[in-house]
C-alpha positions as CSV (number, residue, x, y, z in Angstrom):
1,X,102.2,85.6,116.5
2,X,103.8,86.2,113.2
3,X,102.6,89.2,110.9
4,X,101.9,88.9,107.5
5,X,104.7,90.9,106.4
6,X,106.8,88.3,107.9
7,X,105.3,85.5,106.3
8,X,105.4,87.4,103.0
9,X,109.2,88.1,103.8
10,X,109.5,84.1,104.9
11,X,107.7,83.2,101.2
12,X,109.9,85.2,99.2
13,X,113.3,83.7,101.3
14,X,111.5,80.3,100.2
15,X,110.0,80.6,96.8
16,X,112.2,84.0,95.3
17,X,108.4,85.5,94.2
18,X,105.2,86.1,95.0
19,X,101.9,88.0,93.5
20,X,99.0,89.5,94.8
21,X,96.6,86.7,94.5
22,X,99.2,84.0,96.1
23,X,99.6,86.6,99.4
24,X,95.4,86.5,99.2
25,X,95.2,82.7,99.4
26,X,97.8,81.8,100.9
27,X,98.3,84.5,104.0
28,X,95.0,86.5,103.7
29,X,97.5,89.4,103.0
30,X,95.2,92.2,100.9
31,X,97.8,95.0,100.7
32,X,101.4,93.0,99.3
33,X,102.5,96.2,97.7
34,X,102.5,98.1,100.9
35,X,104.2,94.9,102.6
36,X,106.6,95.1,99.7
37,X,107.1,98.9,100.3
38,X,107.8,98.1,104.0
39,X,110.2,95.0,103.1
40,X,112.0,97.4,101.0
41,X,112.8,99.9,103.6
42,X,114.0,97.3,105.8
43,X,116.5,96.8,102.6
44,X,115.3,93.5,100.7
45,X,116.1,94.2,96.7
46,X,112.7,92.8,95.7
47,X,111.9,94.1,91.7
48,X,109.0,94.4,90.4
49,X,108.3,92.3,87.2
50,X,104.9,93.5,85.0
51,X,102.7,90.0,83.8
52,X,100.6,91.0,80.9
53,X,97.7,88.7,80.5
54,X,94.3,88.8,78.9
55,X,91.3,89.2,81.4
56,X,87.9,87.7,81.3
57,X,86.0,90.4,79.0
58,X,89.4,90.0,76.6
59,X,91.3,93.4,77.6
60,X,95.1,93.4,78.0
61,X,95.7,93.5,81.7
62,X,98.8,93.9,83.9
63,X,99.9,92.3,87.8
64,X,102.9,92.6,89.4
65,X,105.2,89.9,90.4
66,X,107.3,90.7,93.3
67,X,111.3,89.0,92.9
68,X,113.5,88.7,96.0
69,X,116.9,89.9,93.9
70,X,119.3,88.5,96.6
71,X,118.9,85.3,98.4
């Protein structure tokens, strides 16, 4: 069966980026920055871009968004 590493590598090929909540919803994947660590090694340029947004109780907050570099 396929691992979710793969299916995070096989989104990013497909869709250039991905975040935290989409590998939740869409692969049950709870850890993407240790798959993105791993996809690294194996020597995809993926970059790291920081979203500020405003949370629920009105305090700045920060996610990453993972971007394959090189399709």
């Amino acid at each position: 069966s396929i691992t979710k590493t793969e299916k995070v590598m096989i989104h990013l090929r497909e869709h250039n980026t991905i975040t935290s909540l989409e590998a939740i919803e869409l692969y049950g994947a709870t850890r993407l920055s240790a798959i993105i660590y791993n996809l690294r090694k194996q020597g995809m340029n993926i970059r790291t871009d920081k979203i500020e947004f405003v949370d629920r109780f009105g305090s700045k907050a920060f996610y990453g968004k993972y971007v394959l570099e090189d399709k």
